[in-house]
Structures are given as structure tokens and as C-alpha cells.
N, C-alpha and C positions, 0 to 999 in steps of 0.2 A: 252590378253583379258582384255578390261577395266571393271569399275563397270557397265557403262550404255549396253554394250554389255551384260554383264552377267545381266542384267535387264531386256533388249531385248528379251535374250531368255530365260527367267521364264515367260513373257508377252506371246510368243508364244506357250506356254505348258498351263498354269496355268489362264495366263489374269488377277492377279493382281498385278497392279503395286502400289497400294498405299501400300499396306501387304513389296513386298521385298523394297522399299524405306525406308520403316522405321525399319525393319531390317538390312537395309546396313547403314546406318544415311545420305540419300541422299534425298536431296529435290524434290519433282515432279516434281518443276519449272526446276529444272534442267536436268531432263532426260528428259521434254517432247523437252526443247532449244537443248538438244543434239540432238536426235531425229528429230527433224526439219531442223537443220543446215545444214546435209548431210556431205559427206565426206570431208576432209581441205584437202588444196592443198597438205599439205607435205604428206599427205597419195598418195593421187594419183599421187603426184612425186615419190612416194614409190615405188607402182606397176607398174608403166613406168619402173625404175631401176632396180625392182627385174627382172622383163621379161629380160631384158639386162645383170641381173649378171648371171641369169641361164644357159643365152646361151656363155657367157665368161667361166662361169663353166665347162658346156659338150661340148666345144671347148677345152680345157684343160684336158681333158680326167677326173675332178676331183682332179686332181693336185693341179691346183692355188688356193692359199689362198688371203685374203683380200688384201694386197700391189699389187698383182700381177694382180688381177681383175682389180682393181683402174686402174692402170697404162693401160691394156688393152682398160678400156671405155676411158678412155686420148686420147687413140691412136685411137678411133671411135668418137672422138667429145663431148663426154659427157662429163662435168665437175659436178664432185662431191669428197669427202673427202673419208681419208683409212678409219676412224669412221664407217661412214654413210653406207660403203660397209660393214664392218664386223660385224654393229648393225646388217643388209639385211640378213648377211647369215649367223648369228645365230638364228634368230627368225625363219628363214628355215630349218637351222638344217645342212646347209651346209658346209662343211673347205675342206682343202688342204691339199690333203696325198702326204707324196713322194714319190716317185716310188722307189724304192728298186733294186738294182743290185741283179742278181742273183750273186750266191756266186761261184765260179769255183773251182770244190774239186781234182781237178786234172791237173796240169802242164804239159805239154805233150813235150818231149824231142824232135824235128826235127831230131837230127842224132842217137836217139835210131834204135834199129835193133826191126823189124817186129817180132813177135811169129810167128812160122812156125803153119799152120793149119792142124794139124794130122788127124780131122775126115775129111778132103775134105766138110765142111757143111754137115757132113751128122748126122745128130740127133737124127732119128728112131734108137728104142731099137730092137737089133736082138735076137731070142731068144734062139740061140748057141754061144752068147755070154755077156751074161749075167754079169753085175757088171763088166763090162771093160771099161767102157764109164762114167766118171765124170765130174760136172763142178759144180760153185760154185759164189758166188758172194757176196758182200760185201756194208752195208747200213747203213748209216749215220743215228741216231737217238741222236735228241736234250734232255739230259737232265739237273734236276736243279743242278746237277757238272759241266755239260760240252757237250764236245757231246761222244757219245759210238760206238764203233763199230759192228755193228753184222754182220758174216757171217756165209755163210748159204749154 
């Protein structure tokens, strides 16, 4: 937000603008020329691009960052700089996360031999035989050593 915007709307709450001009040390000539000019081109080439980097963005699931967008509007026709894309999608608040491999905490041997299944799936607790049926499991927790194991 510029000064004349943040004038703009003291103007639209308050309605003096000669009071915040002279506490900001801005001339009136110059906010009423701002105010009159209307928007510059590079603005509204602005909002053309951003509409175009958003949908390069949620095309990318959120992934691509500023070279990658760039490169994308290239490849739809638009010509613009990697700058210009990553001025866009900071003032948006947007960037490129990378996707993240899940992590595989287990290697699984092809010619290992099957555990034989003793309960036949079968899980219900009987009640003539009580504390003959155990099982147990085992879970990875991150901490600031390492990671830990707990089972349970």
C-alpha cells in the first residue's frame, strides 16, 4: 500500500485529507493527480499476470516457485521476467513447496518366508481363554536426537 492509498482510505473513514497530507508531508496537488490518473498500465499488466500466475500456481498443485511459473507463462505465450513473477507472488504471499517423498521405514525382502497366521484372523477375545492372544506394534516418533521407537 502506497501513501496515496493509505490517504484514500483515511479520506473514506475520516474525509480529511488536508489534516493526513500534512501529517504524512504530502502535497494535496499530489494525491488529488494520483487520484485522478487512475490506474498505470504496469498495474493493470499486473492483475492480467497475477490471474495467469495463480492459475500456473493451482495447476502445480502449489509447487512451482517463480522460474517455474515464468517458464510456464513462456510456454502459454506471455512474455515476462523471473523478477516480475516473484515480485507477483510475494505481494500474494504465494511460493513453491516441494513435495516431499514419503519416507519408506521398511524394506520388504521378496524371498523372505510368510509368518504363519496362528489366530486364522480371528481377534475376538474368548472368555475361557483369557490373556492367550497377544499382539503388539511398533511407531516411529521424531525427536530433537533422533527418532525413538515405541512399542506398545
Amino acid at each position: 500500500m502506497n501513501v496515496y492509498s493509505f490517504i484514500e482510505a483515511e479520506r473514506a473513514t475520516q474525509g480529511n485529507v488536508n489534516r493526513t497530507c500534512v501529517l504524512l508531508r504530502v502535497s494535496r496537488a499530489a494525491y488529488y493527480r494520483w487520484s485522478s490518473a487512475g490506474p498505470s498500465a504496469r498495474s493493470l499488466r499486473d492483475k492480467e499476470l497475477l490471474t495467469e500466475i495463480l492459475a500456473a500456481h493451482k495447476a502445480s498443485r502449489g509447487t512451482y516457485g517463480a522460474p517455474r511459473i515464468t517458464q510456464a507463462l513462456r510456454e502459454r505465450g506471455l512474455r515476462t521476467s523471473r523478477k516480475r513473477v516473484a515480485r507477483l507472488m510475494v505481494r500474494r504471499g504465494l511460493a513453491g513447496r516441494a513435495r516431499r517423498r514419503t519416507k519408506r521405514t521398511t524394506t520388504p525382502d521378496p524371498a523372505a518366508a510368510k509368518a504363519a497366521d496362528l489366530l486364522q484372523r480371528d481377534f475376538a477375545p474368548r472368555s475361557h481363554a483369557l490373556d492367550s492372544v497377544w499382539c503388539s506394534d511398533i511407531s516411529y516418533v521424531r525427536t530433537w536426537e533422533g527418532w525413538a521407537y515405541l512399542a506398545t
